[in-house]
ZAMARGU-4260 file (C-alpha; in steps of 0.2 Angstrom, whole numbers, plus 5000, padded with zeros to 4 digits):
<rodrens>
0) 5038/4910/5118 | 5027/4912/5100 | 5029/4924/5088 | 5016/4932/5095 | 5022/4935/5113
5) 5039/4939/5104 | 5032/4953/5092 | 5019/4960/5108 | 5034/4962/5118 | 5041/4972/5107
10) 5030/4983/5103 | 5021/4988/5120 | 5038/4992/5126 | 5043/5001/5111 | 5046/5020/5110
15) 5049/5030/5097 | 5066/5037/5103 | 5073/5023/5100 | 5071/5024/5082 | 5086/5031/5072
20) 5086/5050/5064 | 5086/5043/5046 | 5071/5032/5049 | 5061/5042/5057 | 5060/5054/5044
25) 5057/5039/5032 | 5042/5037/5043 | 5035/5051/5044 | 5038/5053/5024 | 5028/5039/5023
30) 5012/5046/5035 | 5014/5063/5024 | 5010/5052/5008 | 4997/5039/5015 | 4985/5055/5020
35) 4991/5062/5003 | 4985/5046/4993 | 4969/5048/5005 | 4964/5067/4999 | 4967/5058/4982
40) 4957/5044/4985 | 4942/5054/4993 | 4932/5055/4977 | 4934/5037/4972 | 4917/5025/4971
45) 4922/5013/4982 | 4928/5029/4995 | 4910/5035/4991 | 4899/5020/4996 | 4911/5019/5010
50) 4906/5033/5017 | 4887/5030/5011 | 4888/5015/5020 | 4896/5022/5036 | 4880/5036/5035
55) 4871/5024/5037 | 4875/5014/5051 | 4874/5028/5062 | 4880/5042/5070 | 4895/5042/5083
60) 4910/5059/5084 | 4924/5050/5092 | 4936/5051/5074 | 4937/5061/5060 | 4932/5054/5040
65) 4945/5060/5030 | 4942/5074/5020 | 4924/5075/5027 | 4914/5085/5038 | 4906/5070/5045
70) 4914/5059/5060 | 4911/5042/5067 | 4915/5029/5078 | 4935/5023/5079 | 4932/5008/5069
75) 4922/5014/5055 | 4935/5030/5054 | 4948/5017/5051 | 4938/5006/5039 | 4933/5023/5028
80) 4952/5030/5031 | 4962/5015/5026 | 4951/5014/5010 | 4955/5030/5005 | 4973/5027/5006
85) 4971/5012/4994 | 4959/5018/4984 | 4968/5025/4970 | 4981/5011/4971 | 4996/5024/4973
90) 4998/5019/4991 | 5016/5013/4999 | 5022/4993/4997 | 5034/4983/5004 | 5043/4974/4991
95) 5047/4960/5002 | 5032/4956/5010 | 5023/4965/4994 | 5008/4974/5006 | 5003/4989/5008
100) 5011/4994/5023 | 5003/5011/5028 | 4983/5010/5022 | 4979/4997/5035 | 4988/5003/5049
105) 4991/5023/5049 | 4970/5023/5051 | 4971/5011/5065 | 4984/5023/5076 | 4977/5040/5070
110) 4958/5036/5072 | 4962/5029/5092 | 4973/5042/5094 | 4962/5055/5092 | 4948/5048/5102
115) 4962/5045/5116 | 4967/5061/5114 | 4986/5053/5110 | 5003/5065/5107 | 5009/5065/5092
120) 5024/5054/5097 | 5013/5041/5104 | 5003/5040/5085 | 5019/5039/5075 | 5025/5025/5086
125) 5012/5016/5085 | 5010/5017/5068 | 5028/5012/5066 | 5025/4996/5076 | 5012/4992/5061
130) 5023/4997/5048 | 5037/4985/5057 | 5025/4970/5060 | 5012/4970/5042 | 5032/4970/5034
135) 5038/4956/5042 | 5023/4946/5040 | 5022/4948/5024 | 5039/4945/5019 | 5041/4927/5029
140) 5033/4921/5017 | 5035/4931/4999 | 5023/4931/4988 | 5016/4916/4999 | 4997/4923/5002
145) 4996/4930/4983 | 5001/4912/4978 | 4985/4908/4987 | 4974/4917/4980 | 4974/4929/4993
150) 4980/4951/4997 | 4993/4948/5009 | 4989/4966/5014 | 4971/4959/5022 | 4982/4943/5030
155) 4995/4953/5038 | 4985/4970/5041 | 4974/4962/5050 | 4988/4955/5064 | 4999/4972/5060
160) 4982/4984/5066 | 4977/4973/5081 | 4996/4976/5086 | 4994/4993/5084 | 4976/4996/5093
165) 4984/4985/5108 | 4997/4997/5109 | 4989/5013/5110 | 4974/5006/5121 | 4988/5001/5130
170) 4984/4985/5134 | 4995/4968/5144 | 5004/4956/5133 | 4991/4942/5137 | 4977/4953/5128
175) 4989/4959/5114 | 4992/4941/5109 | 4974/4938/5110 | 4972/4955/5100 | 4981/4948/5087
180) 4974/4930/5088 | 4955/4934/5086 | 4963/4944/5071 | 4968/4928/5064 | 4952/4923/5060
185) 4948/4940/5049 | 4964/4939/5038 | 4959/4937/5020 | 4954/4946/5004 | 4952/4935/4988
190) 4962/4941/4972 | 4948/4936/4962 | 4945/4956/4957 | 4959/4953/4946 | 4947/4943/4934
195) 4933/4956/4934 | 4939/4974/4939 | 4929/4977/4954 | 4933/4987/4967 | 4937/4973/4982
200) 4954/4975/4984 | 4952/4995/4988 | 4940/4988/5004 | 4955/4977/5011 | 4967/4989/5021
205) 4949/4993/5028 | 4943/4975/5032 | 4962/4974/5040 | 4959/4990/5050 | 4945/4989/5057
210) 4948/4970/5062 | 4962/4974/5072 | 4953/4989/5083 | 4938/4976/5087 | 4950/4961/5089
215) 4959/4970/5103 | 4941/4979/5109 | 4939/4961/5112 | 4952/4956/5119 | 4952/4971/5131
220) 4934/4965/5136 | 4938/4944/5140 | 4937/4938/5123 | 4954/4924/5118 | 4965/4923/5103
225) 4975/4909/5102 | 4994/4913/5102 | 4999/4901/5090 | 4989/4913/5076 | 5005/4913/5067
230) 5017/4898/5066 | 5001/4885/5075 | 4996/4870/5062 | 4982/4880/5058 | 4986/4894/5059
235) 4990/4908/5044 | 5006/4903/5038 | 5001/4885/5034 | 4985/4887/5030 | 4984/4904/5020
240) 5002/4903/5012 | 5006/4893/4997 | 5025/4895/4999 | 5038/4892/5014 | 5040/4902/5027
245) 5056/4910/5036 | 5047/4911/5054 | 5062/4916/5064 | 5065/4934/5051 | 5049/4938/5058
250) 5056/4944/5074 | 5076/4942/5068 | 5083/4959/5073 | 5068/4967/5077 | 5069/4985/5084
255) 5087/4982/5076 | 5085/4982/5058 | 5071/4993/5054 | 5058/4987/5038 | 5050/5003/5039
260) 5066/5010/5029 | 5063/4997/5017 | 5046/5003/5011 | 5043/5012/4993 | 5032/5025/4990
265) 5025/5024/4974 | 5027/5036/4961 | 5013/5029/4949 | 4996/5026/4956 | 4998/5007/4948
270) 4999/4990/4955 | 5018/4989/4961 | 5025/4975/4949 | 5020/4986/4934 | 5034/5000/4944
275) 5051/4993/4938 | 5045/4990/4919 | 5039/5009/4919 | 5053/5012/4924 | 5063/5005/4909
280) 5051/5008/4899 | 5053/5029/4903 | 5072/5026/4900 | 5071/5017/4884 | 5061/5029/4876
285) 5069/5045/4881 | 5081/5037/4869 | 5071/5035/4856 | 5063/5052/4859 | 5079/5061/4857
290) 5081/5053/4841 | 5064/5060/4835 | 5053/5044/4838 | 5034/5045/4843 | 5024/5031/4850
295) 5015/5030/4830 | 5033/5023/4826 | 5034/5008/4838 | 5033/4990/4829 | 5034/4982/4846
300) 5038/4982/4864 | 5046/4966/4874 | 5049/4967/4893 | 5057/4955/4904 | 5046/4951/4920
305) 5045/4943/4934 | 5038/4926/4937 | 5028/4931/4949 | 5021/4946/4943 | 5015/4935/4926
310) 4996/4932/4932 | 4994/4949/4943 | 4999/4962/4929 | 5001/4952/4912 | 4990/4938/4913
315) 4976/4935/4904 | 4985/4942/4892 | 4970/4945/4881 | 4961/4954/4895 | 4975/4964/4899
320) 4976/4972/4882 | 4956/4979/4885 | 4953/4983/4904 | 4935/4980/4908 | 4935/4995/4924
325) 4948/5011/4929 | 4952/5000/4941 | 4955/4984/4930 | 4969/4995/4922 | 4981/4998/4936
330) 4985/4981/4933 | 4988/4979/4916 | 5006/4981/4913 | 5003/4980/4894 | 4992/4995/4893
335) 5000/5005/4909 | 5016/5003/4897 | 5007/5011/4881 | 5000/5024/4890 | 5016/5030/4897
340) 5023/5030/4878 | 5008/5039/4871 | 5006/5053/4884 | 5023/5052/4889 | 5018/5051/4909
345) 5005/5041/4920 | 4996/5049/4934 | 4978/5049/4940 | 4973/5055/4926 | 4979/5042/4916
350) 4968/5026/4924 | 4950/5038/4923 | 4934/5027/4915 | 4936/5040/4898 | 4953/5034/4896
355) 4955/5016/4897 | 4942/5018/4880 | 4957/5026/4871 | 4958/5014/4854 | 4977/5022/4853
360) 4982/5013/4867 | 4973/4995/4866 | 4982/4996/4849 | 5001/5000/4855 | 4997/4988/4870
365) 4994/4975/4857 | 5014/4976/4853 | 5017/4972/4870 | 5024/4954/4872 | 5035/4949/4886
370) 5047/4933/4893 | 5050/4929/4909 | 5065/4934/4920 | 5079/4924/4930 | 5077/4937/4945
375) 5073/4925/4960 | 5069/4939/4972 | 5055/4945/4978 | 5044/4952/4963 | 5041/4971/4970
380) 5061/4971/4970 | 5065/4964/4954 | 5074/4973/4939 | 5066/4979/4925 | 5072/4977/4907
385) 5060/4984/4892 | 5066/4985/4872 | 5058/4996/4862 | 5057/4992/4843 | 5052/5004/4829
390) 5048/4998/4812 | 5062/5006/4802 | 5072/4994/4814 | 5078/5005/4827 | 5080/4996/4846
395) 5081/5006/4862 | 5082/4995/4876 | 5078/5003/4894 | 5087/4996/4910 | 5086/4998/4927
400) 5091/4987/4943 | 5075/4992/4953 | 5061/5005/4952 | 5059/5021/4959 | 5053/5025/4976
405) 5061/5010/4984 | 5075/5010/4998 | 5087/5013/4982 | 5082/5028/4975 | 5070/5036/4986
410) 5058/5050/4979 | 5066/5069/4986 | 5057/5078/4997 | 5053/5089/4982 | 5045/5075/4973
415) 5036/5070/4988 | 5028/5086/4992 | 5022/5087/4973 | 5014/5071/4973 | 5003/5074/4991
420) 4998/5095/4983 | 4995/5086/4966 | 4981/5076/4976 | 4970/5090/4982 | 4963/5107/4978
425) 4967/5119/4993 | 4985/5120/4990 | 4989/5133/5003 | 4981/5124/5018 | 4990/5105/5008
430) 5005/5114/5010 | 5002/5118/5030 | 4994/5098/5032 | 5011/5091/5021 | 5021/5102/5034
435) 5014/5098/5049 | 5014/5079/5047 | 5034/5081/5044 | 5035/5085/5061 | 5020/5075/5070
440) 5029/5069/5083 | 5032/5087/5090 | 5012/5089/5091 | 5006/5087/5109 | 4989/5081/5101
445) 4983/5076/5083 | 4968/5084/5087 | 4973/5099/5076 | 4981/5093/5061 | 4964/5081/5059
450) 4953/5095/5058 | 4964/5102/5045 | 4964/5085/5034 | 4945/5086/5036 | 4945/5103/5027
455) 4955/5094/5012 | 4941/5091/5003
</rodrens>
């Protein structure tokens, strides 16, 4: 049996019910804050010549656009969704697998089930199958596909969403494994952005979900996958991963130990590895704050990072210092640090076009330095260590065994709630959305709660 066969089984059999009390709330947490990051996200560029682009390839009302009067056809709801999850950057990540877990696959299961007219229960679980699988995928190989050049989220999305629209469509094994072997061939999504600020990486949980719905619309209609997609000689592993891969904890324990309950939801609309730092960096300077320091005081700053987060957040350095786009910042660990120390907190807000020309913060991020750490783990998981030096030879140092959000340290509910009303206008009917997604799998259609998200703009 392949990997694929193994994971298809699975999850056509699966049933939410089987999922433990703890978990399910995790998962429903985690669908609360993917349509929370896509309120946010609505009024982004790339979520604006998303939609432009969906205008204009034509009319179709068999899903709701996010936060828009407008609706279209399954796929291109999923395409235009997922992109708004991701848009802003403040979307969910696996640490082990590090993809985005939710933005390519949440679309997928919501836009099929509501032109299926699907239960509530039946969405969550599907969506919990793409949760399971994109996590999985991702961490066989850590920080295999980045290595490579390439968003592991695009790679193992574009499987993960196949999986889910085979569920929901309700398809036999044989098409599922197709399903996700036609979805092979879309997996991709260069890193290059990373040299240039553009906007690319925002339309991969898009490319990923709207692959996966045509994949098994193929499938369903004749077309063939092979089965070998995952572990075959040419398939994704060996040819799109530049690390080894742990092929049998793909489907190790699988519906037993559940990855979904592993997933962190961010608390700063940044790239992931820059979390743990911020996180230190927070604690090292509510030291130095209560001993009457301001950011006008710091001499330097020197963190410890990971090894594998060096080119993604720190690297070039002299790039980093001066983002070229919004965008180009949520990667720049240097400057993400200074403008938490300057304005003492970082939020959407903080990555906006008027303030990456701030000439305070390219200046403190110039005191940034940083050294490698001897964490071996997986880089989203890492611990973060950050002193702080002032120049009347005061050091604060700020540690911390793993950033906020994570399995660890969880945000409360409280938190939770604040992030998905800080991300919209209509507060009252956010409030109603934020509660209703809490207990989805008690609606006997979706049908409601998307005309409500499409007020949310």
């Amino acid at each position: 049996m392949t990997i694929s066969n193994a994971l298809a089984s699975w999850a056509l059999e699966f049933k939410w019910s089987s999922v433990p009390s703890n978990v399910k709330t995790i998962i429903k947490e985690h669908c609360a804050d993917g349509i929370g990051n896509a309120i946010g996200g609505s009024k982004s560029t790339v979520a604006q010549a998303a939609l432009a682009t969906i205008v204009q390839s034509g009319h179709s009302d068999k899903a709701t656009l996010w936060n828009s009067s407008l609706r279209s056809s399954v796929p291109s709801a999923a395409f235009y969704n997922a992109i708004l999850i991701h848009a802003l950057d403040f979307d969910d990540t696996h640490a082990g697998g590090l993809v985005h877990a939710t933005a390519p696959t949440l679309p997928v299961a919501w836009a099929l089930g509501e032109s299926l007219n699907a239960s509530g229960d039946e969405v969550i679980a599907a969506y919990t199958v793409g949760l399971e699988v994109i996590s999985r995928l991702g961490a066989a190989s850590p920080h295999g596909f980045h290595a490579r050049g390439l968003h592991a989220t695009q790679v193992c999305g574009s499987i993960a969403s196949a999986l889910v629209s085979a569920k929901l469509m309700k398809l036999s094994l044989e098409q599922s494994v197709h399903a996700m072997g036609i979805a092979g061939s879309f997996a991709g999504g260069l890193l290059e952005f990373l040299n240039t600020g553009s906007s690319t990486k925002q339309i991969h949980p898009g490319i990923a979900a709207q692959a996966g719905i045509n994949a098994a619309t193929l499938a369903a209609h004749g077309a063939t996958g092979p089965e070998s997609v995952l572990e075959g000689e040419y398939g994704i592993y060996r040819t799109l991963s530049d690390r080894s891969v742990d092929l049998d904890s793909i489907t190790s324990d699988l519906g037993r130990v559940w990855q979904s309950g592993l997933i962190t939801i961010k608390p700063y609309p940044a790239c992931q590895l820059s979390h743990v730092t911020l996180d230190a960096t927070r604690a090292a300077w509510m030291q130095a704050q209560t001993d009457g320091y301001r950011s006008s005081d710091i001499s330097s700053i020197t963190a410890k990072v990971h090894r594998d987060s060096l080119n993604i957040v720190c690297e070039p350095f002299t790039s980093k210092i001066s983002p070229k786009t919004a965008y180009d910042a949520k990667f720049s660990l240097p400057w993400s640090v200074s403008v938490l120390l300057i304005d003492g907190e970082i939020g959407i807000s903080s990555f906006s076009e008027e303030s990456i020309l701030r000439s305070e913060v390219t200046a403190l991020a110039s005191k940034f330095s940083y050294t490698p750490s001897e964490d071996h783990g997986a880089a989203a998981a890492a611990s973060g260590e950050v002193m702080i030096s002032t120049y009347d030879g005061h050091e604060y140092m700020g540690v911390v065994a793993s950033s906020t959000g994570g399995p660890g340290n969880r945000l409360s509910l409280a938190d939770l709630s604040a992030k998905f009303l800080g991300q919209g206008t209509h507060l009252d009917l956010a409030t109603e959305v934020f509660d209703d997604l809490l207990h989805i799998d008690e609606s006997s259609t979706i049908q409601e709660i998307s005309a409500k998200i499409a007020r949310l703009r």
